[in-house]
N, CA, C and O atoms as a GROMACS GRO file, in nm:
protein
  332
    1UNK      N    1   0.084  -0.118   0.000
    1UNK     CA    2   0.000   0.000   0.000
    1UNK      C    3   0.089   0.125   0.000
    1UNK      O    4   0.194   0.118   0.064
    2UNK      N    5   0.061   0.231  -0.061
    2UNK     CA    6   0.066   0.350  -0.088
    2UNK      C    7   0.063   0.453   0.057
    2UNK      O    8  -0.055   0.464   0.090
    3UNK      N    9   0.116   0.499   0.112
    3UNK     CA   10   0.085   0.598   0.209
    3UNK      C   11   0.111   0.731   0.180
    3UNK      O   12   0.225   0.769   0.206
    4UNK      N   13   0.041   0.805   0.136
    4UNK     CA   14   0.098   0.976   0.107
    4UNK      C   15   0.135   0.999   0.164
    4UNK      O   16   0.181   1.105   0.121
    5UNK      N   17   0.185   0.982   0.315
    5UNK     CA   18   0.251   1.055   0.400
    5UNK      C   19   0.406   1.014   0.444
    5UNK      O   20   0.485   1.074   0.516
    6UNK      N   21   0.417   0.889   0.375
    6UNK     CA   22   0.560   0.858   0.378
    6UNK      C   23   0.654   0.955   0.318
    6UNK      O   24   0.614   1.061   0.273
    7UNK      N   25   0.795   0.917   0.316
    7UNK     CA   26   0.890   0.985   0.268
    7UNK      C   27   0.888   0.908   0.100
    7UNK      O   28   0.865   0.792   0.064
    8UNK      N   29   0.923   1.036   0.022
    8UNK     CA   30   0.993   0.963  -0.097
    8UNK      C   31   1.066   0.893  -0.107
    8UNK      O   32   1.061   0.789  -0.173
    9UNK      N   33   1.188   0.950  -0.019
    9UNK     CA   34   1.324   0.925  -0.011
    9UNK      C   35   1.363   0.893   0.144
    9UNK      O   36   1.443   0.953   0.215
   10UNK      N   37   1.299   0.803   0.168
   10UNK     CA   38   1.343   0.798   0.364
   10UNK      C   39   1.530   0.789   0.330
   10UNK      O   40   1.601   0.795   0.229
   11UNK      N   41   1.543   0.779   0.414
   11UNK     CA   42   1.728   0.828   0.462
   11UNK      C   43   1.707   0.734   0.616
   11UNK      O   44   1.605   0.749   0.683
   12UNK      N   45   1.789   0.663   0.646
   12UNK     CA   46   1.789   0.591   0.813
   12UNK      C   47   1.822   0.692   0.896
   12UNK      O   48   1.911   0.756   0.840
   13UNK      N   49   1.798   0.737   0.993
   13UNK     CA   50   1.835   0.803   1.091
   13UNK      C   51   1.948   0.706   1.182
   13UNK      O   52   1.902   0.592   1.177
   14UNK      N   53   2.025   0.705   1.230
   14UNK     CA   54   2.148   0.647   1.361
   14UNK      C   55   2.182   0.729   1.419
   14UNK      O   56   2.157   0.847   1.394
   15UNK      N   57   2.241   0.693   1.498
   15UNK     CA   58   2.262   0.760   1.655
   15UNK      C   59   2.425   0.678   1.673
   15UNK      O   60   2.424   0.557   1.652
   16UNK      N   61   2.533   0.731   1.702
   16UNK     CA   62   2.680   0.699   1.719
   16UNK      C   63   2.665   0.697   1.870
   16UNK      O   64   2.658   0.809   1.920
   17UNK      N   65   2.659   0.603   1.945
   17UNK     CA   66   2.720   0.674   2.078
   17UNK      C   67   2.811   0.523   2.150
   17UNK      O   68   2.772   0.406   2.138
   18UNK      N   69   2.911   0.558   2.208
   18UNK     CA   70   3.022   0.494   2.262
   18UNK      C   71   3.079   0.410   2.141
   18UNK      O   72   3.132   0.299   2.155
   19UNK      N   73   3.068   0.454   2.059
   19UNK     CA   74   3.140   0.331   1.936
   19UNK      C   75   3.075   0.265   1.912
   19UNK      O   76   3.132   0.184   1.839
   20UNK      N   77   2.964   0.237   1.929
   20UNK     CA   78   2.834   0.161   1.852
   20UNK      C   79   2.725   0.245   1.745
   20UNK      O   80   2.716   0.367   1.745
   21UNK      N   81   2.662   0.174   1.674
   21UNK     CA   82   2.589   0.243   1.585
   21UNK      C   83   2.428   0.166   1.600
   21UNK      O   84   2.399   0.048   1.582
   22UNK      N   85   2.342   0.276   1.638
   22UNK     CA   86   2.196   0.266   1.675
   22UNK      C   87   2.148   0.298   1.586
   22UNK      O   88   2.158   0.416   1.555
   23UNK      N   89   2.074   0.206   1.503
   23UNK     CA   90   1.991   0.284   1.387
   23UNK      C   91   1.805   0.296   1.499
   23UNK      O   92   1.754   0.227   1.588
   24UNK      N   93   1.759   0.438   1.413
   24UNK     CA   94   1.613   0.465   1.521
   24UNK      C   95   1.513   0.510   1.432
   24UNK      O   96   1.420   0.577   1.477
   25UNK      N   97   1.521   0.469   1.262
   25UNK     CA   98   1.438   0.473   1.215
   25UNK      C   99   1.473   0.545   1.073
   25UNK      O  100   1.587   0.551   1.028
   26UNK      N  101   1.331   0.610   0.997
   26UNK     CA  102   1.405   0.685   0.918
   26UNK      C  103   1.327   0.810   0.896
   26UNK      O  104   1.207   0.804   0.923
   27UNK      N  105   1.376   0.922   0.851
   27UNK     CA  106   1.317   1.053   0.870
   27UNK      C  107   1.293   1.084   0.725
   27UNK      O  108   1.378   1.019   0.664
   28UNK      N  109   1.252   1.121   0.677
   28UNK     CA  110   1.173   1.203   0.538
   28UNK      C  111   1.251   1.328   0.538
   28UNK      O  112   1.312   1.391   0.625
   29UNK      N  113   1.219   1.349   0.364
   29UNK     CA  114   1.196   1.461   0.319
   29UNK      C  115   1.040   1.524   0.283
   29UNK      O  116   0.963   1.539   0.378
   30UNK      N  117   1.005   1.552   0.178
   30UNK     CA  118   0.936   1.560   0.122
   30UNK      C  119   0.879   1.377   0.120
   30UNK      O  120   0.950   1.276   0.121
   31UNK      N  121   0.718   1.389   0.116
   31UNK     CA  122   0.636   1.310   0.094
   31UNK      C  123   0.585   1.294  -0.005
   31UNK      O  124   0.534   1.384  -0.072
   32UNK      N  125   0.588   1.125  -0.047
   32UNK     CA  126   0.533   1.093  -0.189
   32UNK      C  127   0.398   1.186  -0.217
   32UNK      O  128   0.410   1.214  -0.336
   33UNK      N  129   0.301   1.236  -0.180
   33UNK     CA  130   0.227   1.317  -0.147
   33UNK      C  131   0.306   1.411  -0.293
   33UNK      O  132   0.296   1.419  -0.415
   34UNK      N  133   0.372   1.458  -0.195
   34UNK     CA  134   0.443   1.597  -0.217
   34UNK      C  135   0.532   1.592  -0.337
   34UNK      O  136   0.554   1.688  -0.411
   35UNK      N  137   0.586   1.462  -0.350
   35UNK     CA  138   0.681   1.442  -0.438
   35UNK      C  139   0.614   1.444  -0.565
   35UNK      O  140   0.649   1.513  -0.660
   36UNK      N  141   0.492   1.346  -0.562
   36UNK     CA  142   0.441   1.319  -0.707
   36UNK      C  143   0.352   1.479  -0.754
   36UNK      O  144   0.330   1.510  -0.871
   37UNK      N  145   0.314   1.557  -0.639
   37UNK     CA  146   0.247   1.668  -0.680
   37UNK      C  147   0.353   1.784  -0.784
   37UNK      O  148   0.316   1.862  -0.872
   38UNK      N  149   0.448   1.766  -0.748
   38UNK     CA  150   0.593   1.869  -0.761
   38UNK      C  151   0.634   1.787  -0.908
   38UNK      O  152   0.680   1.864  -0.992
   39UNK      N  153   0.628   1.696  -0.935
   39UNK     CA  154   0.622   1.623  -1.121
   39UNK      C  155   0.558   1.637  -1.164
   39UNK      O  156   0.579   1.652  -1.284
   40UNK      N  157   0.434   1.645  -1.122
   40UNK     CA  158   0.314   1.702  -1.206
   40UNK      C  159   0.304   1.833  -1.197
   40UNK      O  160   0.257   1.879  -1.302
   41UNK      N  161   0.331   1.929  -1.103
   41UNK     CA  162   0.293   2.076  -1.106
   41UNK      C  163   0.451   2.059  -1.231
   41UNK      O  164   0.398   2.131  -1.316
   42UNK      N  165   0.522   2.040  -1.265
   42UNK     CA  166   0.642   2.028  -1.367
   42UNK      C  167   0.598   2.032  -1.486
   42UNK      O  168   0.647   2.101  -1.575
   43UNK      N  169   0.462   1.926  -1.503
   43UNK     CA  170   0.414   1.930  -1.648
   43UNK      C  171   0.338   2.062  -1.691
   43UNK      O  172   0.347   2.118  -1.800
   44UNK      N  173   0.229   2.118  -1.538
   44UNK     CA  174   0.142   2.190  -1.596
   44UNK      C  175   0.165   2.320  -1.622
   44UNK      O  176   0.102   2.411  -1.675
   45UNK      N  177   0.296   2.305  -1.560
   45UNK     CA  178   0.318   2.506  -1.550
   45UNK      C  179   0.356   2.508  -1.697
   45UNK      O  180   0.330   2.620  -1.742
   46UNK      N  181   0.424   2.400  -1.820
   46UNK     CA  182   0.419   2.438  -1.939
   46UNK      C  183   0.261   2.468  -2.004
   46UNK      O  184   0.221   2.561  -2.073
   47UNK      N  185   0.206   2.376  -1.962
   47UNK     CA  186   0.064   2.403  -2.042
   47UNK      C  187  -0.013   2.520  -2.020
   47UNK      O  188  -0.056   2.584  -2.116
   48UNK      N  189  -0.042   2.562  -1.872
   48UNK     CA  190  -0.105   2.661  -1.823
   48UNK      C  191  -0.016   2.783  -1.850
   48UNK      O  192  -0.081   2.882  -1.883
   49UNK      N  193   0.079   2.795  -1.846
   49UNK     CA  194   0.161   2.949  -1.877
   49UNK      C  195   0.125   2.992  -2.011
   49UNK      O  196   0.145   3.112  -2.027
   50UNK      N  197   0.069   2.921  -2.128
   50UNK     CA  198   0.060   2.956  -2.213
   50UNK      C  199  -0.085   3.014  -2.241
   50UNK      O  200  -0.095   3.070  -2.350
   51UNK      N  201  -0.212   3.010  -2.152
   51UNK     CA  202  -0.281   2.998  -2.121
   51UNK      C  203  -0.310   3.173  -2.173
   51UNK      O  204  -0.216   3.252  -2.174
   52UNK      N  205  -0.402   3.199  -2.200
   52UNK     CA  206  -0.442   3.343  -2.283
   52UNK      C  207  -0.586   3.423  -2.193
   52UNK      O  208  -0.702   3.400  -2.229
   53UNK      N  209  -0.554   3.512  -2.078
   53UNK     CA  210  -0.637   3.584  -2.078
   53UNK      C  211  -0.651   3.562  -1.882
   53UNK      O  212  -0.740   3.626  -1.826
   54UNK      N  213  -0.550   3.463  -1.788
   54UNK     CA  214  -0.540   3.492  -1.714
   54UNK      C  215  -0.426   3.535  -1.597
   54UNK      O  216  -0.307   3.538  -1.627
   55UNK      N  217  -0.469   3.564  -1.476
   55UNK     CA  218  -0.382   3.645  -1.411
   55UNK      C  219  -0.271   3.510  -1.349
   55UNK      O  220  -0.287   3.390  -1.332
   56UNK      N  221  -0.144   3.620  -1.324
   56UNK     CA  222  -0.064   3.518  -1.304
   56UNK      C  223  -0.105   3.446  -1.142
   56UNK      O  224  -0.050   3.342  -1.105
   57UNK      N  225  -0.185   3.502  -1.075
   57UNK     CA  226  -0.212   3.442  -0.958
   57UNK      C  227  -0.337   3.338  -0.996
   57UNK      O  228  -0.345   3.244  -0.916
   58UNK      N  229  -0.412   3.338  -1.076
   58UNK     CA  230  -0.497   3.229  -1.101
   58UNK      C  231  -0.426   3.128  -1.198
   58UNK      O  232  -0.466   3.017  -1.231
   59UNK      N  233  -0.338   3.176  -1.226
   59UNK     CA  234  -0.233   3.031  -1.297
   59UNK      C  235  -0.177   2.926  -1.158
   59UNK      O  236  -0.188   2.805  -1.143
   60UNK      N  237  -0.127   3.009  -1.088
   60UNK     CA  238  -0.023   2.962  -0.977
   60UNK      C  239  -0.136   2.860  -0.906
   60UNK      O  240  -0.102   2.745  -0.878
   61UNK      N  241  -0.276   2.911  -0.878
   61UNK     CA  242  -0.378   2.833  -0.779
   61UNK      C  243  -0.400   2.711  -0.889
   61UNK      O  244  -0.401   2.595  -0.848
   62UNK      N  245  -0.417   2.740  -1.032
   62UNK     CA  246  -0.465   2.621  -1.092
   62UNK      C  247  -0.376   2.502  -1.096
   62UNK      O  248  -0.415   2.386  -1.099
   63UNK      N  249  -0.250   2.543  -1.098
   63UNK     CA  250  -0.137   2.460  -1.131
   63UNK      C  251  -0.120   2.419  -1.002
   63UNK      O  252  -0.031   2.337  -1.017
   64UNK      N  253  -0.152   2.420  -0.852
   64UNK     CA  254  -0.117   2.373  -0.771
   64UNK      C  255  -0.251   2.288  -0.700
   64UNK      O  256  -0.236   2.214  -0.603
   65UNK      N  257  -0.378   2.310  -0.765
   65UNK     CA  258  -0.467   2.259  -0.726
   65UNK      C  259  -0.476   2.137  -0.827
   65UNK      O  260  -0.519   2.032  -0.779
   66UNK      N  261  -0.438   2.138  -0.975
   66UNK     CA  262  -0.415   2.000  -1.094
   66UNK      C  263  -0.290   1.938  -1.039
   66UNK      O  264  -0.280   1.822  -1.078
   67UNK      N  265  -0.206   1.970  -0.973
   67UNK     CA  266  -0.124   1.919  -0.929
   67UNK      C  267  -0.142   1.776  -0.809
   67UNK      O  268  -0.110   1.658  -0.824
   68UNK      N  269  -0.205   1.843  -0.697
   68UNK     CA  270  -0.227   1.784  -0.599
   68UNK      C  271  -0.368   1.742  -0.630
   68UNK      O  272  -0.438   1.718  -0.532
   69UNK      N  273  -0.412   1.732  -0.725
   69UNK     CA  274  -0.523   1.621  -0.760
   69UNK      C  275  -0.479   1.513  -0.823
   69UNK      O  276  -0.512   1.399  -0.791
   70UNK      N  277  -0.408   1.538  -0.911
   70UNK     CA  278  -0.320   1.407  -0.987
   70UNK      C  279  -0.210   1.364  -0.858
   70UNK      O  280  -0.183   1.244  -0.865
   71UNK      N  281  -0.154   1.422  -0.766
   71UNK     CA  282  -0.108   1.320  -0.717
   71UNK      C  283  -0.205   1.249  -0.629
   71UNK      O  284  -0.160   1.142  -0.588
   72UNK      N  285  -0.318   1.278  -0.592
   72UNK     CA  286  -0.362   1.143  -0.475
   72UNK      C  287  -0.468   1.080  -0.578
   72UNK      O  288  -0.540   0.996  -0.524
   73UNK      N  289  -0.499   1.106  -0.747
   73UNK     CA  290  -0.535   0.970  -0.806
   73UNK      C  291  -0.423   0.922  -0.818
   73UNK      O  292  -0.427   0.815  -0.877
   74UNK      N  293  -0.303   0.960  -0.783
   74UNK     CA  294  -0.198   0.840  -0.868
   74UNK      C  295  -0.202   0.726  -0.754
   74UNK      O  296  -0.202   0.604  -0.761
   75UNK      N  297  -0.204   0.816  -0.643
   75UNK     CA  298  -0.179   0.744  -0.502
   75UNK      C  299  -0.272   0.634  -0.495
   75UNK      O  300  -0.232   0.520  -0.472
   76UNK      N  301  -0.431   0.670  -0.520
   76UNK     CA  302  -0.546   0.609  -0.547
   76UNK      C  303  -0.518   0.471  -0.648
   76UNK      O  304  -0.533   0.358  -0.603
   77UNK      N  305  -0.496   0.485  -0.726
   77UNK     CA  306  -0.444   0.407  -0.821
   77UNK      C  307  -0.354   0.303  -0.771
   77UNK      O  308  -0.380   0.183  -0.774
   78UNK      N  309  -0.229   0.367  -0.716
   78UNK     CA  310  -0.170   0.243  -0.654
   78UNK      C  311  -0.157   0.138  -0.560
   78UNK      O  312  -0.096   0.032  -0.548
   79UNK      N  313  -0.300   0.265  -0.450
   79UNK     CA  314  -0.315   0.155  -0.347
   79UNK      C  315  -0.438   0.006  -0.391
   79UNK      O  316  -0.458  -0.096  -0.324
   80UNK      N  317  -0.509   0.052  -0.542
   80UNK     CA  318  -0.616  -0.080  -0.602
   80UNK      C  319  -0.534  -0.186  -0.604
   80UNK      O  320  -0.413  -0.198  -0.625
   81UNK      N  321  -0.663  -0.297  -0.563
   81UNK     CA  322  -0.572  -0.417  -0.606
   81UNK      C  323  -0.525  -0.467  -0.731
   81UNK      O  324  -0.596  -0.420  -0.820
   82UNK      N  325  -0.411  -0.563  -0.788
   82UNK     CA  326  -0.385  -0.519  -0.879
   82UNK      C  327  -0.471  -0.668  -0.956
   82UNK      O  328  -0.495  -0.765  -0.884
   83UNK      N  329  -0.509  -0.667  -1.102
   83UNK     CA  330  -0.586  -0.758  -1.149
   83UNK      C  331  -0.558  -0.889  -1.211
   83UNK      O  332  -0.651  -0.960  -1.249
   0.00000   0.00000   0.00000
């Protein structure tokens, strides 16, 4: 399963202490969430910039609202079972 709230990229977190090495998990960056929204806001800002007749602040809301809709169908998508 799919969790949007995971890390894209987890990284392990450890802890050094007396010459041993404690691993305690792993910490995130950015969330697949976040990650897949930020590839897709990539595609749309070409399409929408070209866009004829609106303001650049109703570009910025559209492109970040098509964004973060395509990422949680993708998410949607991956958590179906598969056939």
């Amino acid at each position: 399963m799919t969790n949007p709230d995971d890390p894209a990229f987890p990284v392990e977190k450890i802890s050094y202490i007396s010459g041993h090495i404690y691993p305690e998990g792993y910490k995130g960056g950015l969330t697949k969430r976040e990650e897949f929204a930020a590839m897709a806001m990539n595609s749309f800002t070409d399409i929408i910039m070209e866009a004829q007749g609106t303001t650049t602040e109703q570009m910025i809301e559209r492109i970040a609202e098509l964004s973060a809709r395509l990422a949680d169908a993708l998410i949607a998508a991956l958590n179906k079972e598969p056939k």
